[in-house]
N, C-alpha and C positions, 0 to 999 in steps of 0.2 A: 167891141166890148166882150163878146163872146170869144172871140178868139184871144183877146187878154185874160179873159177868164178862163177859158179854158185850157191856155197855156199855162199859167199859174198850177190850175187844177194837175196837167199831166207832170209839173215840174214836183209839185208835192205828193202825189202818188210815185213817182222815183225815188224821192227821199226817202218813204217809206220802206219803197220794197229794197232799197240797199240797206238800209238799216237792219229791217226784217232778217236777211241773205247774210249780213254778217254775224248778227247774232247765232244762224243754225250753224256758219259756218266756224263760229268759237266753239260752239256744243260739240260739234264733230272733232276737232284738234281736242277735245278735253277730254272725249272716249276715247280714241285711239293711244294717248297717253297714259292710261291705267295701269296697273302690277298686278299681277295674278302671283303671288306667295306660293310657295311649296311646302310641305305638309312634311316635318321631320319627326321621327322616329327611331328610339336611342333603345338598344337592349346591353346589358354589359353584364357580364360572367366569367368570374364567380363578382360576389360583391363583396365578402369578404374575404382579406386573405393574408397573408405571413409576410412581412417585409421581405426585400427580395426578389417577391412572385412578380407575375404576371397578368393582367386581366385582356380579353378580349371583347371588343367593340365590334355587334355589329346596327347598322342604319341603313342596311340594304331594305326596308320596310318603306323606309320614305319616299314619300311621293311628289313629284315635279309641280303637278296642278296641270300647268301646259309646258310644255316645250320637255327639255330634257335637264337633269340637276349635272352639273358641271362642276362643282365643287364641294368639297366635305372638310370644314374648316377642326380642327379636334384642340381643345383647351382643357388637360386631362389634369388642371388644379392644383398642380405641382411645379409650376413654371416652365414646365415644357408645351411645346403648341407641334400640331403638325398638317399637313394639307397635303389631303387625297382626291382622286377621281373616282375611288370606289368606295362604298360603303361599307369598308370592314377594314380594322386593324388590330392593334395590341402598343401595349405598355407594360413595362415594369416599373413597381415603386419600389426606390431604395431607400424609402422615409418612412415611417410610418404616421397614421395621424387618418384622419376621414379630408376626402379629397373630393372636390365637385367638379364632375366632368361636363364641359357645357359643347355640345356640338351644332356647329352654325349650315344648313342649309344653303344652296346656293343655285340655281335651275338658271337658263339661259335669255330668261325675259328681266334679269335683275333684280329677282324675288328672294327672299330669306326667310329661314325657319330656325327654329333652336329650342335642343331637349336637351334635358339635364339625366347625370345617373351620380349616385353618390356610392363613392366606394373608401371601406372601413379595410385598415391597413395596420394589421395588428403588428406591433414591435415587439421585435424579437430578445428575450434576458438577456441583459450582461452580467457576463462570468467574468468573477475577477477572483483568482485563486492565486493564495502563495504559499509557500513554502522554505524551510530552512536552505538555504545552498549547501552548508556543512554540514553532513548527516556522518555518525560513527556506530558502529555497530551496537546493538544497544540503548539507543536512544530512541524517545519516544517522540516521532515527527508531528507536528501541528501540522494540518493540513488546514486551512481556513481560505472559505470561501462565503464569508458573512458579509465581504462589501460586495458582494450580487446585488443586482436588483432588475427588476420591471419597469421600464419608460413609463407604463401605466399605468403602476402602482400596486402590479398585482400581487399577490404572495406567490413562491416559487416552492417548488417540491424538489428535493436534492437526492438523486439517486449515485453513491458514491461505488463502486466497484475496484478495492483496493488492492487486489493483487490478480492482475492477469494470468499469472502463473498456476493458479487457485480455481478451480470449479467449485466452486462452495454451495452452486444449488443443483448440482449436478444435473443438468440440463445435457452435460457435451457441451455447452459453449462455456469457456473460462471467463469469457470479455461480456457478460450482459449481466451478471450476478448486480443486487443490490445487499453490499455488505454495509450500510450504514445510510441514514436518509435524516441526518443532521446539518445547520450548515457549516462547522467545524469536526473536525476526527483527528482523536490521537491516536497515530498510527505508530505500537510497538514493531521494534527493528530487532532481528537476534543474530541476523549474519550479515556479514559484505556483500558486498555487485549490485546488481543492477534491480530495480523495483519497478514496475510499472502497472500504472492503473488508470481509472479515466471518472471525473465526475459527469453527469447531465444534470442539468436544471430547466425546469418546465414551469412554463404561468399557467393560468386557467382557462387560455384559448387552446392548449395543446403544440404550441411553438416551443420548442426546446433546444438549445447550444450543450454540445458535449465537448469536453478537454482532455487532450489525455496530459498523463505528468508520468516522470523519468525519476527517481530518484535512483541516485549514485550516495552508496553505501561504504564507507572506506571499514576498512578495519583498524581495530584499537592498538595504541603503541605503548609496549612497555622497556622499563629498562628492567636486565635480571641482574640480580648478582645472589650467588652461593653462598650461603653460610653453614659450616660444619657445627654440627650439636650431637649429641648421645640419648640415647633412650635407655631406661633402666629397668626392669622388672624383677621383683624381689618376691620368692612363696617359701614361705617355713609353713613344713607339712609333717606329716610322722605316718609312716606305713610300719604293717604288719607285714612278716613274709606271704610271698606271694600275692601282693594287693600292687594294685599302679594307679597312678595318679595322672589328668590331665589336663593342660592349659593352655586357652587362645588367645594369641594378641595379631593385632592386623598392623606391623610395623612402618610401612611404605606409604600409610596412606597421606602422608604431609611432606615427604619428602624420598628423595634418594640412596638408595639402602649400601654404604658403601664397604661396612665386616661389622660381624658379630663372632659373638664372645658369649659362652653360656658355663658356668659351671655350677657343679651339685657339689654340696659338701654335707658327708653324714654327721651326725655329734660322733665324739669320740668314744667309742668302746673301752670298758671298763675291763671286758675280758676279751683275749685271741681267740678268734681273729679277725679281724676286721667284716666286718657287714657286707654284702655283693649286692649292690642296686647299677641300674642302667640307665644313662638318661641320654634320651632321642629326641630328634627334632626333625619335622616334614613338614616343607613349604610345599603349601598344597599344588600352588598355578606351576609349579617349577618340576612338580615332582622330584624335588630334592630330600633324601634320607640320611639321618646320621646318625650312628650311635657308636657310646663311649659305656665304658666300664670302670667303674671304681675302683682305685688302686692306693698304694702308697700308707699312711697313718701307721706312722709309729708310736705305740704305746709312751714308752719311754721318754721320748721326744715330746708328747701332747701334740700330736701332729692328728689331723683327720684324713679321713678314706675320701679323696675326693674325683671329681671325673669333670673332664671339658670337652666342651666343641667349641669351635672358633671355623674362621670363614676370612680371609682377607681380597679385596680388591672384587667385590661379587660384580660392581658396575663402576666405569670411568667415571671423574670428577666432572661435577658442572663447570658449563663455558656461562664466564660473565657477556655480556650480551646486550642489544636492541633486540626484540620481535614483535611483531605484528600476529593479533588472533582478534577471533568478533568478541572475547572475553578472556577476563581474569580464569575463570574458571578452567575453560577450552587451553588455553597458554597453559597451564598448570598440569593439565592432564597429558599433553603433548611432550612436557619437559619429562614429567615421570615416567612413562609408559613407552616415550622413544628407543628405536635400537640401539643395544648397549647398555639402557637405562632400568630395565624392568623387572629385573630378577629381583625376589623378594616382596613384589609386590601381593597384597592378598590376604590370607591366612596362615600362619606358624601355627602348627601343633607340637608342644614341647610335652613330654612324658616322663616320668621318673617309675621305674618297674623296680620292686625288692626282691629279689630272686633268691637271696639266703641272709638269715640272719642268725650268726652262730655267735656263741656256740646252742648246740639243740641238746633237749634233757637230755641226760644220761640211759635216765631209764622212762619207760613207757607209764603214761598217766603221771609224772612227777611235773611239778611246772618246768616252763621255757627259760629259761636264767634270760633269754633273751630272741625275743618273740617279735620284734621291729626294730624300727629306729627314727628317729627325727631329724630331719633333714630340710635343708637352704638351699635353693636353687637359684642365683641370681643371673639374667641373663643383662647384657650391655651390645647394644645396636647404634651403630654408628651411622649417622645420615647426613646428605646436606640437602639443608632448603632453601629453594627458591624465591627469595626475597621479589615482588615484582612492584614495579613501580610506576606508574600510566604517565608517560610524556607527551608533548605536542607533537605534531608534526612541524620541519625544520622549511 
């Protein structure tokens, strides 16, 4: 009985202590099977910055827990990913926008960590400038860069620098002037070649795009043709002996001076013999001088005392023609003023001097029978002008 009971007894303390044995022995597979995480730590610099740039990452801070971190997962928020063995790298963003960087931990017991950095990626203006293609001397260029703008809406500041050629704030530098800070400019032209300049435009983070521009500047076309006309100048005057008279005319200034023709005619004397006046003329730029003497007037006849100067062929005839100048004006000055072309340009001084008016009293204190005389000076100046006429280019 005893030994059925007691064999009972020792068969149920076995059950026990297996029982017991397995449970410590599940507790122990359950410790041993634990993760020890590792401790991640994200720094990134700069945090904000210009599309384009660059930022640097590092998570050499982070810690394993146990074992050693074997991996550095990087998800830099921008669809790119990358995987390192060290805790340091770099990125550039070519987008702009706020971008969250998630870095994944990873140590050698299967453990994971993960720190966040946010980085603000300012967008850079778009410059959008145009311009005429066909620029002629003279014309006033639109330069417009009013479809600019800011991704993010910013206002933009227009610093324009229109002619590189130009130190206008005299620094010594030609290329950094702000000659205008609108965001269109009419830019007057007064010559041919080549123009160049450059705008910048800035948002309010300090990101700026600069452009430079070319303008090609042609020169204006005319057609010339000549046309022959006369000038006339008419003076009824009357001198006393020994008095002169004097008159300016500036003949050249419209066109090509090609002979002149002056005569003085005295009235006619009632008594012999005729009147002695002199009539001169000096082109000042030419220093040219001339004078004539009164002659001829037949009483009898009713003829006058009269005197000329004349002038033929003083400059070659205009060539009809095409030419090219940055102006009407500039073409005009070029045609008159050319070799060959320029004599008479300027001032004429014409003079009429009475040197004797006879006959003289008889006797001393009795009047003068004839004391002056009245006299017509008409001069005729022959010119051709310049007819000009603005054509297209062919």
């Amino acid at each position: 009985m005893w030994q059925r009971l007691g064999g009972q007894r020792i068969h149920s303390l076995l059950m026990v202590g297996l029982l017991v044995c397995s449970t410590f022995v599940a507790g122990c597979t359950g410790a041993l099977e634990f993760t020890v995480d590792p401790r991640a730590n994200l720094n990134a610099y700069p945090l904000q910055i210009q599309e384009g740039e660059t930022v640097t990452f590092d998570a050499r801070d982070s810690e394993p827990i146990e074992g050693v971190i074997t991996e550095y997962l990087w998800d830099f928020g921008d669809g790119q990913t990358s995987e390192t063995t060290t805790g340091f790298t770099s990125h550039r963003y070519s987008t702009f926008g706020m971008f969250i960087v998630e870095l994944t931990v990873v140590n050698d017991q299967g453990g994971k960590d993960r720190a966040t950095a946010t980085i603000s990626v300012n967008g850079a203006p778009q410059l959008n400038l145009t311009y005429p293609e066909t620029i002629r001397s003279g014309d006033s260029v639109l330069l417009d860069a009013s479809k600019s703008f800011d991704p993010e809406g910013d206002n933009l500041q227009f610093a324009w620098d229109l002619n590189w050629g130009d130190d206008s704030d005299d620094d010594g530098d030609a290329r950094n002037d702000v000659d205008a800070s609108t965001p269109t400019v009419l830019l007057p032209t007064n010559r041919s070649g080549t123009a160049q300049g450059s705008l910048t435009i800035t948002d309010s983070a300090e990101s700026s795009v600069t452009e430079l521009f070319t303008l090609e500047i042609s020169p204006r076309r005319f057609e010339v043709t000549w046309e022959t006309s006369q000038l006339e100048y008419t003076w009824d005057e009357y001198l006393d002996q020994g008095q002169q008279w004097e008159g300016n005319i500036s003949p050249g200034e419209t066109g090509r001076i090609i002979a002149f023709e002056g005569v003085l005619e005295l009235q006619q004397d009632i008594l012999a013999p005729q009147d002695n006046f002199t009539l001169s003329v000096f082109i000042v730029n030419d220093n040219y001088e001339r004078t004539a003497q009164t002659e001829g007037g037949n009483l009898t006849a009713n003829e006058s005392a009269s005197a000329t100067l004349q002038l033929d062929n003083m400059n070659s005839d205009g060539e009809n023609g095409i030419f090219d100048a940055d102006s009407e004006e500039i073409l005009l000055e070029q045609l008159l003023s050319s070799t060959g072309a320029r004599k008479g340009q300027g001032a004429w001084i014409w003079s009429v001097a009475a040197q004797q008016a006879d006959p003289d009293p008889l006797f001393e204190g009795t009047p003068d029978p004839d004391p002056g005389n009245d006299w017509t000076l008409t001069v005729v100046i022959t010119i051709m002008v310049p007819k000009l006429t603005e054509i297209a280019y062919e």
